[in-house]
Structures are given as structure tokens and as C-alpha cells.
C-alpha positions, 0 to 999 in steps of 0.5 A: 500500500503506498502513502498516497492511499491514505489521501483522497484522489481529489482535493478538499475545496474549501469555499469561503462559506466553509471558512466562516462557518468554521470561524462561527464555530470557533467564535462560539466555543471561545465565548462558552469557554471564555468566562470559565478561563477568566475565573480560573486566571483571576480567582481569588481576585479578592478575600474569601468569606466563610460563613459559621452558621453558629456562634464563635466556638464549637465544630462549625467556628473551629473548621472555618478557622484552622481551614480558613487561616491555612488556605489563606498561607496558601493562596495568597488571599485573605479568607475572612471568617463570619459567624452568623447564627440565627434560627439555629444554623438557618441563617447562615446557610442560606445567606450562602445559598444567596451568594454570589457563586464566584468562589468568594462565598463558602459555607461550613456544612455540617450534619445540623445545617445540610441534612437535619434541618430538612427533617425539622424545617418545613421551609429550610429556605434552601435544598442542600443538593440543589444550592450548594456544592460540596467540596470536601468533608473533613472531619467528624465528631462524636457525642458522648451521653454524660450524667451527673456521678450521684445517678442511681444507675451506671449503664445505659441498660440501667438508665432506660430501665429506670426511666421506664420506672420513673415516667417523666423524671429524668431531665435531658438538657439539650441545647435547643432544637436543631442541635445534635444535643438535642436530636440525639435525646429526642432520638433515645426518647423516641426510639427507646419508647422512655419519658424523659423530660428534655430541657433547652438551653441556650449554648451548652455551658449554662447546661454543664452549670446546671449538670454540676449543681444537679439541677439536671440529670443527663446531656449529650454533647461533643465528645471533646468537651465532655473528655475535660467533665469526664476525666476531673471526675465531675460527670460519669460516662454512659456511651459514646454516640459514634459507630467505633469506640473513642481512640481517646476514650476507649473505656466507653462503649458505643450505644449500639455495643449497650444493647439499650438502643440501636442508634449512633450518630457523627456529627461531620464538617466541610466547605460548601459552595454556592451551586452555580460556582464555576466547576474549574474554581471548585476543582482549585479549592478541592485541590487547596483543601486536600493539600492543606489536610495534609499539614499535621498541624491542621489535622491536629487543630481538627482533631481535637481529641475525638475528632476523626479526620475524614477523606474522601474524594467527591464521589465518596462525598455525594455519596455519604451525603446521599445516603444521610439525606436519605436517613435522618430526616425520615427518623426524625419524622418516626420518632414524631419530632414535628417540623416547624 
């Protein structure tokens, strides 16, 4: 076979039509692809808000913090933290969800504010598949169920048979609707079919005040902050929340491993942007962030003794988020805990 058998016996004629057509063409695909180019080149062209959807302090302040500082170092831009509670994490969630999607306006997106509130609101203001896209989920926090050391039990097993014994005695502090606190004592209320009095408070110290003074018997709360109660001897210990025992604490069981109840639950953070940001500005923080939860200084920062640093890339991520939309909200609603 000779070379020339692979060219046409006749030349191609190119007619002026051809040419501006092929011209039109390209005009057009360098118009669709223009916009995206200019964002990639330019971002971040100013500093970076994160909003916390909650009050200074706690896992939603402490992402946005050790993240936003480290990608600051890295990207050559100010990432300013905002903290903007208002009906529980709300407000600050759907101030994101109106932003605009230029990659200046991220969101810290947790269990409470991305998948429970679609179980406890009617009208959230936002759809958490819809408004946002998720970059990456960074770690993920236990609750550990304390009480005060004067209970006359010290099992879960033992508590729920003295509540079924005592309808309506023991007082639950949480911290107010919306939280894990107070999902995860409405949820062993429910599910364990037990009369416990659930109390709000507004934050969790004003409850650890009233848990030391005895004025209230029981509370779930971050497993970090219950380490200090546990270990000065002032709280006593039932179970931890999460599937797998504390590595910090490893002396406590888990609720499922109580057999009192079939329930665990982790309470996760990440970064969320507005839904329509442009996809080549989502795949450079991706990027960002990946390289940032390599520094052992902020998977220290995040851990915080009982965090679990997590990592997952982004179809794992669409994933979990999936699968928690698809259970939490329907639990809430089979334990009657009504929507507002």
C-alpha cells in the first residue's frame, strides 16, 4: 500500500462559506469557554468569606478557622471568617445559598445545617443538593451521653430501665432544637419508647452549670468537651454516640455495643459552595483543601481529641451525603419530632 492511499484522489475545496462557518464555530466555543478561563486566571481576585452558621466556638467556628487561616498561607488571599447564627444554623446557610457563586462565598456544612434541618424545617429556605456544592468533608465528631456521678444507675441498660420506672423524671438538657444535643435525646426518647423530660438551653455551658449543681440529670454533647467533665471526675460516662469506640476514650462503649438502643450518630464538617460556582474554581479549592489536610498541624487543630479526620474524594462525598439525606430526616419524622 503506498502513502498516497491514505489521501483522497481529489482535493478538499474549501469555499469561503466553509471558512466562516468554521470561524462561527470557533467564535462560539471561545465565548462558552471564555468566562470559565477568566475565573480560573483571576480567582481569588479578592478575600474569601466563610460563613459559621453558629456562634464563635464549637465544630462549625473551629473548621472555618484552622481551614480558613491555612488556605489563606496558601493562596495568597485573605479568607475572612463570619459567624452568623440565627434560627439555629438557618441563617447562615442560606445567606450562602444567596451568594454570589464566584468562589468568594463558602459555607461550613455540617450534619445540623445540610441534612437535619430538612427533617425539622418545613421551609429550610434552601435544598442542600440543589444550592450548594460540596467540596470536601473533613472531619467528624462524636457525642458522648454524660450524667451527673450521684445517678442511681451506671449503664445505659440501667438508665432506660429506670426511666421506664420513673415516667417523666429524668431531665435531658439539650441545647435547643436543631442541635445534635438535642436530636440525639429526642432520638433515645423516641426510639427507646422512655419519658424523659428534655430541657433547652441556650449554648451548652449554662447546661454543664446546671449538670454540676444537679439541677439536671443527663446531656449529650461533643465528645471533646465532655473528655475535660469526664476525666476531673465531675460527670460519669454512659456511651459514646459514634459507630467505633473513642481512640481517646476507649473505656466507653458505643450505644449500639449497650444493647439499650440501636442508634449512633457523627456529627461531620466541610466547605460548601454556592451551586452555580464555576466547576474549574471548585476543582482549585478541592485541590487547596486536600493539600492543606495534609499539614499535621491542621489535622491536629481538627482533631481535637475525638475528632476523626475524614477523606474522601467527591464521589465518596455525594455519596455519604446521599445516603444521610436519605436517613435522618425520615427518623426524625418516626420518632414524631414535628417540623416547624
Amino acid at each position: 500500500m503506498m502513502l498516497n492511499d491514505f489521501y483522497p484522489k481529489r482535493p478538499i475545496k474549501t469555499t469561503p462559506s466553509r471558512w466562516f462557518a468554521l470561524g462561527q464555530s470557533c467564535l462560539a466555543l471561545l465565548v462558552l469557554l471564555s468566562p470559565a478561563l477568566a475565573h480560573a486566571q483571576d480567582y481569588p481576585s479578592k478575600p474569601i468569606r466563610i460563613i459559621a452558621p453558629s456562634a464563635s466556638g464549637g465544630g462549625f467556628d473551629l473548621v472555618a478557622r484552622v481551614l480558613g487561616a491555612k488556605l489563606s498561607e496558601q493562596m495568597g488571599q485573605q479568607f475572612f471568617i463570619e459567624n452568623r447564627s440565627g434560627g439555629g444554623t438557618l441563617l447562615g446557610t442560606q445567606t450562602i445559598a444567596r451568594a454570589p457563586a464566584d468562589g468568594h462565598h463558602i459555607v461550613v456544612g455540617g450534619l445540623s445545617n445540610m441534612v437535619l434541618n430538612m427533617g425539622l424545617y418545613k421551609q429550610p429556605g434552601y435544598d442542600p443538593q440543589s444550592d450548594f456544592i460540596p467540596l470536601r468533608l473533613v472531619v467528624s465528631h462524636s457525642y458522648t451521653l454524660v450524667g451527673r456521678n450521684d445517678l442511681p444507675f451506671n449503664t445505659v441498660k440501667e438508665l432506660m430501665t429506670y426511666a421506664r420506672a420513673n415516667p417523666g423524671k429524668l431531665n435531658f438538657g439539650t441545647s435547643g432544637p436543631g442541635t445534635g444535643q438535642y436530636i440525639l435525646a429526642a432520638l433515645m426518647r423516641g426510639l427507646g419508647k422512655v419519658d424523659l423530660q428534655l430541657v433547652p438551653y441556650k449554648g451548652a455551658q449554662p447546661v454543664y452549670l446546671d449538670l454540676l449543681g444537679g439541677r439536671v440529670d443527663l446531656f449529650f454533647d461533643n465528645s471533646t468537651t465532655t473528655r475535660t467533665f469526664i476525666e476531673a471526675g465531675q460527670l460519669k460516662p454512659f456511651a459514646v454516640s459514634s459507630r467505633q469506640r473513642a481512640p481517646d476514650a476507649p473505656q466507653i462503649p458505643t450505644l449500639i455495643e449497650t444493647g439499650a438502643i440501636d442508634l449512633e450518630m457523627e456529627t461531620w464538617f466541610g466547605l460548601f459552595v454556592p451551586a452555580k460556582t464555576p466547576a474549574t474554581i471548585v476543582e482549585r479549592l478541592r485541590k487547596e483543601i486536600d493539600i492543606a489536610m495534609q499539614s499535621p498541624e491542621v489535622r491536629k487543630k481538627l482533631q481535637q481529641g475525638s475528632g476523626r479526620i475524614l477523606e474522601l474524594n467527591t464521589v465518596q462525598t455525594d455519596a455519604m451525603l446521599k445516603s444521610e439525606l436519605n436517613k435522618w430526616p425520615r427518623l426524625l419524622r418516626s420518632v414524631g419530632i414535628a417540623q416547624e
